[in-house]
VOLO-282378 format. One record per residue (C-alpha): chain; x, y, z; residue number from 1; residue in one letter. Coordinates in steps of 0.001 Angstrom, whole numbers, plus 500000, padded with zeros to 6 digits. Layout:
! residues N
+-----+--------+--------+--------+-----+------+
: mol :   east :  north :     up : seq : type :
+-----+--------+--------+--------+-----+------+
:   A :      X :      Y :      Z : NUM :    a :
...
+-----+--------+--------+--------+-----+------+
//
This chain:
! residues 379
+-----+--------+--------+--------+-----+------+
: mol :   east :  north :     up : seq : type :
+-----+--------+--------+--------+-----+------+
:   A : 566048 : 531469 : 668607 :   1 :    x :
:   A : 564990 : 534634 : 670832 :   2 :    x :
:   A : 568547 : 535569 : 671617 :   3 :    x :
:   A : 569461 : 535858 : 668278 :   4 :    x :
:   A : 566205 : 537421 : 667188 :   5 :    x :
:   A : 567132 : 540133 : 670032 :   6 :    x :
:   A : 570842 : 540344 : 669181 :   7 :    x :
:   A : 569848 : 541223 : 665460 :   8 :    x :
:   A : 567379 : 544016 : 666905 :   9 :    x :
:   A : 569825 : 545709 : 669186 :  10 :    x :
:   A : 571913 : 545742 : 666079 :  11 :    x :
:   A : 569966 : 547024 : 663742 :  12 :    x :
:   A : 568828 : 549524 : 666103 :  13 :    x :
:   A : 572253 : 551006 : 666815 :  14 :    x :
:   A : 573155 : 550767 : 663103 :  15 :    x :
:   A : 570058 : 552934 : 662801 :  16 :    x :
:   A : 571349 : 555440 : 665485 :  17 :    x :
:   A : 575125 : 555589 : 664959 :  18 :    x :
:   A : 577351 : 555800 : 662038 :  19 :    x :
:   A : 579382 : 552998 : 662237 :  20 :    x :
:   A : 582999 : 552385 : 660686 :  21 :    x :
:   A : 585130 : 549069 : 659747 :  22 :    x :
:   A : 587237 : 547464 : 662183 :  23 :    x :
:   A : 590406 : 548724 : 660722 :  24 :    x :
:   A : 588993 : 552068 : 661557 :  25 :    x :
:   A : 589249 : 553588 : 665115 :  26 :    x :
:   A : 586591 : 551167 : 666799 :  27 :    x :
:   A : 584008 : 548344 : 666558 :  28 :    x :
:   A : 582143 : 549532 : 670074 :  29 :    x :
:   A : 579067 : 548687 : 669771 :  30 :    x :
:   A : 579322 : 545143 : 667875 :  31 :    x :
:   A : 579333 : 542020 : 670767 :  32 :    x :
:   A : 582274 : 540701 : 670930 :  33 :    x :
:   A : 582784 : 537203 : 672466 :  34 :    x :
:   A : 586293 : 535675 : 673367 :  35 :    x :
:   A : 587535 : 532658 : 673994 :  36 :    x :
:   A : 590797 : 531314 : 674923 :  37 :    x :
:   A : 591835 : 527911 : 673937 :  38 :    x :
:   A : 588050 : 525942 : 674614 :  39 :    x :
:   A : 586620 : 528277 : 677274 :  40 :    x :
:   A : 584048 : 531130 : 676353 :  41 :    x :
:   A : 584873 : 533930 : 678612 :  42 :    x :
:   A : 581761 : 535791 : 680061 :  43 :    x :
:   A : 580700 : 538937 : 677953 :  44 :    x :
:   A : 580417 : 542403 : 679911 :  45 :    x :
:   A : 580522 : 545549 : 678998 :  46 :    x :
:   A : 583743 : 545633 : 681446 :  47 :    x :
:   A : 586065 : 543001 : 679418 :  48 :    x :
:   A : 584499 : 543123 : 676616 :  49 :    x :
:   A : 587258 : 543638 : 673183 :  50 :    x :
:   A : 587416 : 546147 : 671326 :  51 :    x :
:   A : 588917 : 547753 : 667991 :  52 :    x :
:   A : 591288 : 550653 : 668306 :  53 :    x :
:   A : 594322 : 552497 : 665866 :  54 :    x :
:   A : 593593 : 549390 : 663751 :  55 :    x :
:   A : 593943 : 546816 : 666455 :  56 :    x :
:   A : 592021 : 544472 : 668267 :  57 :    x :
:   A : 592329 : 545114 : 672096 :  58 :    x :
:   A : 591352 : 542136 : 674891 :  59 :    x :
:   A : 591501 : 542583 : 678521 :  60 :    x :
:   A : 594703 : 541009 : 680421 :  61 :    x :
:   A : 592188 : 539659 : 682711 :  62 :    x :
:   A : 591424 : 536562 : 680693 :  63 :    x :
:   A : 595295 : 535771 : 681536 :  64 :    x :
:   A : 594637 : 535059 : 685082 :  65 :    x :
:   A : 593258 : 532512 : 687257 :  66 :    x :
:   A : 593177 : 528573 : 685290 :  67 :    x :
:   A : 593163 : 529733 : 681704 :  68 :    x :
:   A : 596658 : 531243 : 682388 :  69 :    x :
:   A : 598170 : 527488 : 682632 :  70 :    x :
:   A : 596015 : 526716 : 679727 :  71 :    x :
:   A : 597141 : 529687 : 677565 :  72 :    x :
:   A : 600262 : 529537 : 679113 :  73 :    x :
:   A : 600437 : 533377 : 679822 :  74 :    x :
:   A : 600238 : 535132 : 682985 :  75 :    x :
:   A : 599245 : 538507 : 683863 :  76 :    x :
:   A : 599817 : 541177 : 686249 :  77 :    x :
:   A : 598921 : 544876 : 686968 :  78 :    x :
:   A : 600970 : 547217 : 689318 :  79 :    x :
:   A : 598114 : 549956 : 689501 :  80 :    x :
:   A : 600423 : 552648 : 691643 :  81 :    x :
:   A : 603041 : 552408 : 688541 :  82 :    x :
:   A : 600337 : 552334 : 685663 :  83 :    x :
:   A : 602459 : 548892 : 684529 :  84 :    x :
:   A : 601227 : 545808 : 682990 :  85 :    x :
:   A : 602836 : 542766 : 682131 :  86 :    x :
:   A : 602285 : 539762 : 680038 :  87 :    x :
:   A : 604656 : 536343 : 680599 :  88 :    x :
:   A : 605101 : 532864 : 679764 :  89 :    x :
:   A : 604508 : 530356 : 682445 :  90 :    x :
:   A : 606812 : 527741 : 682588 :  91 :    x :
:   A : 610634 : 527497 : 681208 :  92 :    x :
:   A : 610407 : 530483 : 678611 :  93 :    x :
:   A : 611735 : 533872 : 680157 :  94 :    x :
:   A : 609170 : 535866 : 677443 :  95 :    x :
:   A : 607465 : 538835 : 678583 :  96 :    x :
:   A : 605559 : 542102 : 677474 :  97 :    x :
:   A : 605784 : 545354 : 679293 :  98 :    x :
:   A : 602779 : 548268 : 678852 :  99 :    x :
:   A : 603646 : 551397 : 680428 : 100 :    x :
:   A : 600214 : 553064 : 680330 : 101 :    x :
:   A : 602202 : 556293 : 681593 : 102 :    x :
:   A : 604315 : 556542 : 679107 : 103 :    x :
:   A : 602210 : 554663 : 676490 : 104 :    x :
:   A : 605371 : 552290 : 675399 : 105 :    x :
:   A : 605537 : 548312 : 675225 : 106 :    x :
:   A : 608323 : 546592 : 675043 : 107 :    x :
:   A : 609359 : 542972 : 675560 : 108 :    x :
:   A : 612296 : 541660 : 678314 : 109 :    x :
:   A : 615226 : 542569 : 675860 : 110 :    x :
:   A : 614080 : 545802 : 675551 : 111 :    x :
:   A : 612676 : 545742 : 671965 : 112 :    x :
:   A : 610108 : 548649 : 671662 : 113 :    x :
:   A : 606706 : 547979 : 670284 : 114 :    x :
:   A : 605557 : 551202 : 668245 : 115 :    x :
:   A : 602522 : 552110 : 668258 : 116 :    x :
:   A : 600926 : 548841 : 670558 : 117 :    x :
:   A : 600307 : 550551 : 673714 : 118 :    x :
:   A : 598138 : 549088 : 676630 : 119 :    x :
:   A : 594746 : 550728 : 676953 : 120 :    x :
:   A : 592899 : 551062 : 680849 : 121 :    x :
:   A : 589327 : 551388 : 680557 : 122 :    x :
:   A : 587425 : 551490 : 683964 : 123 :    x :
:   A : 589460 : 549174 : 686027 : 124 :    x :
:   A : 590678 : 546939 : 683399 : 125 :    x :
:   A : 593896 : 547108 : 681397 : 126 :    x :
:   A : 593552 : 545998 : 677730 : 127 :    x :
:   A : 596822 : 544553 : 675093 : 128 :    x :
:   A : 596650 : 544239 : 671982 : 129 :    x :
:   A : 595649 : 540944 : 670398 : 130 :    x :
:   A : 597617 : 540007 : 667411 : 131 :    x :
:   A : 600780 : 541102 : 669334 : 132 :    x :
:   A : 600554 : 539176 : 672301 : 133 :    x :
:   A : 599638 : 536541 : 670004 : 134 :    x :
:   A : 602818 : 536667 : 667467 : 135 :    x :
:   A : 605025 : 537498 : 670819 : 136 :    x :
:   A : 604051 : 534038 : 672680 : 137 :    x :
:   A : 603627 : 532230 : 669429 : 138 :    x :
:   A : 600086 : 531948 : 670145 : 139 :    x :
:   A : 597249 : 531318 : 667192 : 140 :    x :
:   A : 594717 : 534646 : 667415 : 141 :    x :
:   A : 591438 : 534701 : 664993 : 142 :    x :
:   A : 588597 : 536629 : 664841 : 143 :    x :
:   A : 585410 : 534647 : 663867 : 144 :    x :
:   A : 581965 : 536218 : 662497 : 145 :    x :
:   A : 579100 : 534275 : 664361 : 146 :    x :
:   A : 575460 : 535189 : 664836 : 147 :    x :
:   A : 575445 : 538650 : 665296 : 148 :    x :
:   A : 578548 : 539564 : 666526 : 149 :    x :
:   A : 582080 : 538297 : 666271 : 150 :    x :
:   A : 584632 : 535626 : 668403 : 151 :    x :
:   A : 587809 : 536564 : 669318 : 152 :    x :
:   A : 589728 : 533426 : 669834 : 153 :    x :
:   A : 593275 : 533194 : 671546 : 154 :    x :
:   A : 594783 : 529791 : 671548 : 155 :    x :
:   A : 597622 : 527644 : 671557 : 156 :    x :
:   A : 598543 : 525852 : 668652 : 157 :    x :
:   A : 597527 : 522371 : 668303 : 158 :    x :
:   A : 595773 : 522665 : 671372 : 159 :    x :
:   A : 592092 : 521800 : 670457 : 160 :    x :
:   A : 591224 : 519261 : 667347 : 161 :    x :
:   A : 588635 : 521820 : 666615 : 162 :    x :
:   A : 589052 : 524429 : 663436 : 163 :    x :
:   A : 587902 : 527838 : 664077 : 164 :    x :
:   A : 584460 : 527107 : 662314 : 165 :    x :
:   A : 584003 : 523839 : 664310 : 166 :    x :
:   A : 584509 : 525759 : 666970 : 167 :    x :
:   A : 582581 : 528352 : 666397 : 168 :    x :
:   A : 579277 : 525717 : 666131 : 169 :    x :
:   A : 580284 : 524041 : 668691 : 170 :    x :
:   A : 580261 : 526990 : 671076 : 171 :    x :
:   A : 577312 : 528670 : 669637 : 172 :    x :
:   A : 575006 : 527552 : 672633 : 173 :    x :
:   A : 577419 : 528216 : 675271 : 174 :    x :
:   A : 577721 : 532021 : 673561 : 175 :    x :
:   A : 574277 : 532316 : 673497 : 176 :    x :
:   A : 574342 : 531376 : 677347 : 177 :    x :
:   A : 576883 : 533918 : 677617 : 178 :    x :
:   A : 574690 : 536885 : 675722 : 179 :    x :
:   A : 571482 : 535984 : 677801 : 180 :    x :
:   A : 573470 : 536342 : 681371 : 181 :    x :
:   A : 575321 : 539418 : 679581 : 182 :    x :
:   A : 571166 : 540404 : 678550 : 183 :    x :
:   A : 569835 : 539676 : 682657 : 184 :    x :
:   A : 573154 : 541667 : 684622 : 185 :    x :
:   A : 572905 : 544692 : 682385 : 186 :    x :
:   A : 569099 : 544377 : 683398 : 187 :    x :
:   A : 569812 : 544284 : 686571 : 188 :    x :
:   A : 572378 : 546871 : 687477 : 189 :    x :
:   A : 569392 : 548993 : 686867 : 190 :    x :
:   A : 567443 : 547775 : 689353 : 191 :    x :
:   A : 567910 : 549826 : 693098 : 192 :    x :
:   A : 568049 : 547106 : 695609 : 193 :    x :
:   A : 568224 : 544254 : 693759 : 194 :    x :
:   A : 568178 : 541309 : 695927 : 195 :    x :
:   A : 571209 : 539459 : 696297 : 196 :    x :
:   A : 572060 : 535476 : 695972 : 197 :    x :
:   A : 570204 : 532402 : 694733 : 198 :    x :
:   A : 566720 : 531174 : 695264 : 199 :    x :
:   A : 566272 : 529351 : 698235 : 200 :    x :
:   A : 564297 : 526183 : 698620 : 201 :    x :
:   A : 563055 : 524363 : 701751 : 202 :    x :
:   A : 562680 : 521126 : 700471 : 203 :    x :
:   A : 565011 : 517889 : 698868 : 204 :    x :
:   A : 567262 : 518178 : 695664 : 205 :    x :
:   A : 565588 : 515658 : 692965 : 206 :    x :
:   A : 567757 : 514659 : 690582 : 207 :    x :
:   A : 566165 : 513337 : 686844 : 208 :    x :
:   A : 568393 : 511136 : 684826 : 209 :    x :
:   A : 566757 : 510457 : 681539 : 210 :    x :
:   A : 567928 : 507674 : 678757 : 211 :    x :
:   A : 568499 : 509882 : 675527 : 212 :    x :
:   A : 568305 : 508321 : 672098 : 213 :    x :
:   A : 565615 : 509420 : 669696 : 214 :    x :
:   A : 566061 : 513273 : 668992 : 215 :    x :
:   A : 562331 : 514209 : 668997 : 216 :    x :
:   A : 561766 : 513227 : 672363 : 217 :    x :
:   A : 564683 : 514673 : 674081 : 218 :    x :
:   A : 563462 : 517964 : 672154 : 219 :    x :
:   A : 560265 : 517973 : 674174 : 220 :    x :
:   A : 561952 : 517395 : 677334 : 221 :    x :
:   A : 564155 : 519995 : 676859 : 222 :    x :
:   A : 561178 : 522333 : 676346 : 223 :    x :
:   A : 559922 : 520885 : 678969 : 224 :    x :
:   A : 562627 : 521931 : 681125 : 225 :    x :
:   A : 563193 : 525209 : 680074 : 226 :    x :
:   A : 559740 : 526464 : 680170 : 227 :    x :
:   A : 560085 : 524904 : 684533 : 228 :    x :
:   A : 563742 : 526011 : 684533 : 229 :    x :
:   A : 564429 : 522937 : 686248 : 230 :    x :
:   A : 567598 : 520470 : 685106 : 231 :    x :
:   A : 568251 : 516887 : 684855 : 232 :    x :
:   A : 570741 : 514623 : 683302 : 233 :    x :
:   A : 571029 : 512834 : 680073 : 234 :    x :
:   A : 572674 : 509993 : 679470 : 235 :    x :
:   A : 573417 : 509761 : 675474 : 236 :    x :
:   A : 573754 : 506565 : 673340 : 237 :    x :
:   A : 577029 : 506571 : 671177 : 238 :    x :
:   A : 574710 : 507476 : 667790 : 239 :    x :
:   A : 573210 : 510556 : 670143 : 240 :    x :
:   A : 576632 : 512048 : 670347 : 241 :    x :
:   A : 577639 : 511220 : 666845 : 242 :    x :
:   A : 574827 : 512421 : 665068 : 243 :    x :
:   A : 572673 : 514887 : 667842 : 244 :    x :
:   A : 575499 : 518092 : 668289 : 245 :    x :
:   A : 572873 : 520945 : 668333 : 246 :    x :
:   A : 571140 : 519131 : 671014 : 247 :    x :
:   A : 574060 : 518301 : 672992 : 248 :    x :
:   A : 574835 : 522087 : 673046 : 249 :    x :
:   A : 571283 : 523120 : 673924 : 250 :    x :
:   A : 571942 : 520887 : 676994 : 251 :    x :
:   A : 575007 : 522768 : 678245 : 252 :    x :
:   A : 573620 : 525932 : 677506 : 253 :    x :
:   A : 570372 : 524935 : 679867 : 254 :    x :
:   A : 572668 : 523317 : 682348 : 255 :    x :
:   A : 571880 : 520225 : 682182 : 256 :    x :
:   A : 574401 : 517350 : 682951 : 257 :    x :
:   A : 575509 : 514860 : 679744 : 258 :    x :
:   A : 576340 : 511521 : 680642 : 259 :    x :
:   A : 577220 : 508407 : 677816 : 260 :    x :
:   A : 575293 : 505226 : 678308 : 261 :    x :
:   A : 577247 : 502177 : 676837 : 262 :    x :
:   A : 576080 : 498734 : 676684 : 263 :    x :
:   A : 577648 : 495619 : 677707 : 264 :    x :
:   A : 576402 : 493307 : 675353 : 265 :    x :
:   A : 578635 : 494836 : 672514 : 266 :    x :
:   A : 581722 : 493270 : 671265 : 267 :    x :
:   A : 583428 : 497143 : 672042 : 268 :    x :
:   A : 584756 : 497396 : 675294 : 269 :    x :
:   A : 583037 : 499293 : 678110 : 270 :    x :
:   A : 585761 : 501825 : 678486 : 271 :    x :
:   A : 586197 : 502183 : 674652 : 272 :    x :
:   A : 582875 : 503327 : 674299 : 273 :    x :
:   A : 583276 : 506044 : 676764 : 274 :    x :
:   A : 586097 : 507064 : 675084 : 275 :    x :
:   A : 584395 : 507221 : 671472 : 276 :    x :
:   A : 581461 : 509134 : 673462 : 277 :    x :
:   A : 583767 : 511936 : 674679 : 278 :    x :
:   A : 585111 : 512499 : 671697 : 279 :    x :
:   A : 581923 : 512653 : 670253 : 280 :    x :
:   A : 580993 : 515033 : 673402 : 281 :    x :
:   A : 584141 : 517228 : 672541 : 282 :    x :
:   A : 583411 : 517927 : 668633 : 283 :    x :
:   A : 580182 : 519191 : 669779 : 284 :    x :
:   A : 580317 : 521047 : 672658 : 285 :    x :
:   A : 584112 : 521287 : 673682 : 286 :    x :
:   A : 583538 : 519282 : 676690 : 287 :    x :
:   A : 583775 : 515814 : 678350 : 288 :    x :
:   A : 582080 : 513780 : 680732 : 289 :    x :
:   A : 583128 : 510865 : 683743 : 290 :    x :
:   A : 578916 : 510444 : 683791 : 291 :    x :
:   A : 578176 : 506798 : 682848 : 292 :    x :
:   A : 574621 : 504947 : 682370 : 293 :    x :
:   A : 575834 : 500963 : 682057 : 294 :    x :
:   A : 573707 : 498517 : 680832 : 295 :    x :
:   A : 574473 : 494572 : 680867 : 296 :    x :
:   A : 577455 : 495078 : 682312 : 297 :    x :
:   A : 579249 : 492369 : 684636 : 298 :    x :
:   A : 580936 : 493795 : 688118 : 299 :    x :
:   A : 584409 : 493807 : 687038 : 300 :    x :
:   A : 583425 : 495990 : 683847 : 301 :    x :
:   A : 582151 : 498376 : 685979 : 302 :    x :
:   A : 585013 : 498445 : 688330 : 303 :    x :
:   A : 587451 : 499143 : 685263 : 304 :    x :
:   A : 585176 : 501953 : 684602 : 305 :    x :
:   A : 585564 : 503253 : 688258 : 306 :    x :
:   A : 589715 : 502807 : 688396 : 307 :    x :
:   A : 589799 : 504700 : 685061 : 308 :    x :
:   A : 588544 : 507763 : 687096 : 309 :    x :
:   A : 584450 : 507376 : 685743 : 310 :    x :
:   A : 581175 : 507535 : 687972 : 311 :    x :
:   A : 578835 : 504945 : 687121 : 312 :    x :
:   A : 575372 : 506107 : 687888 : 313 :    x :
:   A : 573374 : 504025 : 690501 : 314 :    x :
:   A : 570313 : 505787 : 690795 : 315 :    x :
:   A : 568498 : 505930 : 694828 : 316 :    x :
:   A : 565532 : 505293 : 692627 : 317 :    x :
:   A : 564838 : 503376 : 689451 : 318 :    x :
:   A : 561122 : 504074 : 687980 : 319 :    x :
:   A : 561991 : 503325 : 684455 : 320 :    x :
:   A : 559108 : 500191 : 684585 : 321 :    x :
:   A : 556316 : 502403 : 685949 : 322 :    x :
:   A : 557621 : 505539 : 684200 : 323 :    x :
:   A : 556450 : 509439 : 683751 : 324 :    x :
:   A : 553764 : 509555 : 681336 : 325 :    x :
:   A : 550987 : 510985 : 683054 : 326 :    x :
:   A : 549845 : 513662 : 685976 : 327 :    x :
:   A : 548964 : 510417 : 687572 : 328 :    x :
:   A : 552437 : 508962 : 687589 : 329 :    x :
:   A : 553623 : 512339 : 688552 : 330 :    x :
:   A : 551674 : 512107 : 691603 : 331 :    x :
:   A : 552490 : 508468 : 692722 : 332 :    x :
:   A : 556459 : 509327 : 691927 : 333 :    x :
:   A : 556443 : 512238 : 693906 : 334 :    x :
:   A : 554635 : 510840 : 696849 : 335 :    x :
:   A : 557245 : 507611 : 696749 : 336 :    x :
:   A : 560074 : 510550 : 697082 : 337 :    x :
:   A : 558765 : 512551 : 699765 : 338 :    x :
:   A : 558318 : 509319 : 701414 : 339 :    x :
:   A : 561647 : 509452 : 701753 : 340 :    x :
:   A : 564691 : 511089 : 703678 : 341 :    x :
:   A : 566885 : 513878 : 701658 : 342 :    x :
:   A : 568018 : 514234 : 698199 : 343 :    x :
:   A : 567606 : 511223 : 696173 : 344 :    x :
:   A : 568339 : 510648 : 692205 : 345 :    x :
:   A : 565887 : 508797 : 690175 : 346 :    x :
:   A : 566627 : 506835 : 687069 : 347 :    x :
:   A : 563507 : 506805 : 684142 : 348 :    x :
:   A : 565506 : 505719 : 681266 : 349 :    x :
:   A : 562855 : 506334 : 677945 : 350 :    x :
:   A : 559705 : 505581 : 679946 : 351 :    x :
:   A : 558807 : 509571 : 680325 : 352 :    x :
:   A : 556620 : 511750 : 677907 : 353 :    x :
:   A : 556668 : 515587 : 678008 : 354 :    x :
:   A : 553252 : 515710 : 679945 : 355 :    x :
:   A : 554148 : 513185 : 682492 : 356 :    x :
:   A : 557742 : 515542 : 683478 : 357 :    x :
:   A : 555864 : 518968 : 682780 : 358 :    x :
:   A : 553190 : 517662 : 685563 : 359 :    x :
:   A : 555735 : 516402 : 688021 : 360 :    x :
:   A : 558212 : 519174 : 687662 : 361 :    x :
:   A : 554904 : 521542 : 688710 : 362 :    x :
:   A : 554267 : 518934 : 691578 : 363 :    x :
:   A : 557759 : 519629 : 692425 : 364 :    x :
:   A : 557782 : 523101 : 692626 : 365 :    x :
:   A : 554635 : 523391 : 694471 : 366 :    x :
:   A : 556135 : 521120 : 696847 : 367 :    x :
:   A : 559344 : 523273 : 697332 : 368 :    x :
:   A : 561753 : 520256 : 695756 : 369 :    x :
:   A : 563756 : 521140 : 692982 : 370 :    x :
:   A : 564875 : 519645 : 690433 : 371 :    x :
:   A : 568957 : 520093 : 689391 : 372 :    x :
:   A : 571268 : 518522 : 687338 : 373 :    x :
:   A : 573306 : 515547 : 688356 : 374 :    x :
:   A : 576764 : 516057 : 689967 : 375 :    x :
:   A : 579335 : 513148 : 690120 : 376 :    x :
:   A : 579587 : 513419 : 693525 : 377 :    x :
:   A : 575779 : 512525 : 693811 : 378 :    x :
:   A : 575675 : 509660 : 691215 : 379 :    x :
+-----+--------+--------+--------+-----+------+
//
């Protein structure tokens, strides 16, 4: 994997330059450092990034605001013209954490002093220390070893079915995500007048929705889709979710969208087998998905699916019978889109071979479409 054979470069490298020390010592600086609180991967910069000092693990009280502060169930707040910060419980519990970063003491509501745990401001953010604020809102803290670097993960207990190792693989493409957008904005804070926003495209919004089920060939689609940065969906059989987790994470990691295709025909109710695919979904990526692909399935089956809160794919365009195998087929499916008027989502199933989506995706480009992953507001 490039990131990781970078990662272990940049490591080596500094080890090379810089005497480093334990964690227990005064720092870990120039180790990455991911975090995570409960499920969600924060984004690593250099800015919020944790960090070892006096023997302690410090994390920014950033990752306390915003959504993951109802998850985590912690709030925070900075008073920047009194140099205090403050940690507390949302909800019913009246705990909270002081830091007085001008007088360097903590203490919690009843006044209980904290020796030797101070807050820490670096730049413009304020750091606590971990393992406190974790024993103070009776909160489970670990720190995790994963490919080159380490995982700081703050969570509440019995929150996720997932053990700190399962976790740890099942976040390992979303970290490595995480490092290669960590890799591109150091990059380009370096550049002077770096242009600012997205790419803009004149043309429609194609969206791909592709049937997956045996490994090999999802593998070359994915490559396929890499190499054009482009996205599409994939809509996984139950034994693709069981059995397929390193692919499922590749997906998220490249963007694209994961649907769960369930069959009618089975004895195993429609809405059961979603259910049994997101929980497959969850143990290997720590996500879900209201994305559904039915096949043989009456009217009121799908409706069931629909009041339960799911989107049931029904593709603007289904070309699974004369499929995307060739530069040929690229041609004629492109051609039948443009024929058309605005974005439009097209449904090829298995029928679609690494040279036939390499040679439309091209087409595509050429033509200013692009191709993006499916939204359930589209399907």
């Amino acid at each position: 994997m490039k990131w990781k054979t970078k990662l272990a470069a940049v490591v080596l490298a500094v080890l090379m330059l810089v005497q480093t020390v334990p964690p227990t010592g005064a720092k870990a600086a120039k180790s990455v450092y991911f975090t995570a609180i409960n499920d969600n991967i924060m984004p690593l910069t250099d800015a919020t990034m944790p960090f070892w000092s006096g023997g302690f693990l410090y994390i920014s009280g950033s990752v306390f605001t915003g959504y993951l502060r109802e998850s985590i169930g912690v709030s925070y707040t900075y008073n920047s013209s009194k140099q205090i910060a403050a940690l507390y419980a949302v909800g019913k519990s009246n705990k909270s954490l002081v830091f007085d970063l001008a007088t360097g003491q903590t203490q919690d509501r009843l006044g209980t002093l904290y020796a030797n745990r101070p807050a820490i401001k670096r730049g413009s953010e304020v750091f606590v220390p971990a393992a406190l604020v974790a024993e103070y809102f009776d909160l489970t803290y670990s720190v995790i070893g994963v490919e080159g670097g380490h995982l700081v993960r703050l969570r509440t207990p019995k929150e996720s079915p997932l053990n700190d190792a399962m976790f740890a693989d099942a976040a390992s493409y979303t970290m490595q995500d995480r490092y290669e957008d960590y890799l591109k904005n150091q990059a380009q804070s370096q550049l002077p007048n770096a242009p600012e926003g997205g790419e803009v495209f004149a043309g429609k919004r194609i969206y791909l929705n592709f049937r997956a089920a045996e490994p090999l060939h999802v593998t070359g689609l994915l490559d396929i889709l890499d190499r054009q940065r482009s996205q599409g969906a994939f809509f996984c059989t139950e034994e693709f979710l069981r059995t397929e987790g390193g692919l499922l994470r590749r997906m998220t990691a490249m963007g694209q969208s994961v649907g769960i295709c369930v069959d009618g025909s089975l004895e195993t109710p429609l809405l059961d087998q979603v259910v049994q695919g997101n929980v497959a979904l969850y143990r290997a990526t720590c996500g879900m998905t209201r994305l559904i692909w039915a096949e043989n399935a009456e009217p009121q089956a799908l409706e069931e699916l629909t009041l339960a809160g799911y989107v049931c794919l029904q593709p603007g365009m289904d070309y699974k019978n004369q499929g995307l195998l060739s530069s040929g087929n690229a041609s004629a499916l492109l051609q039948k889109i443009s024929s058309q008027r605005g974005d439009i989502s097209v449904w090829l199933g298995e029928n679609v071979s690494s040279v036939g989506l390499n040679a439309f995706l091209t087409a595509a480009y050429q033509a200013e479409d692009a191709c993006v992953a499916l939204v359930e507001t589209v399907a």
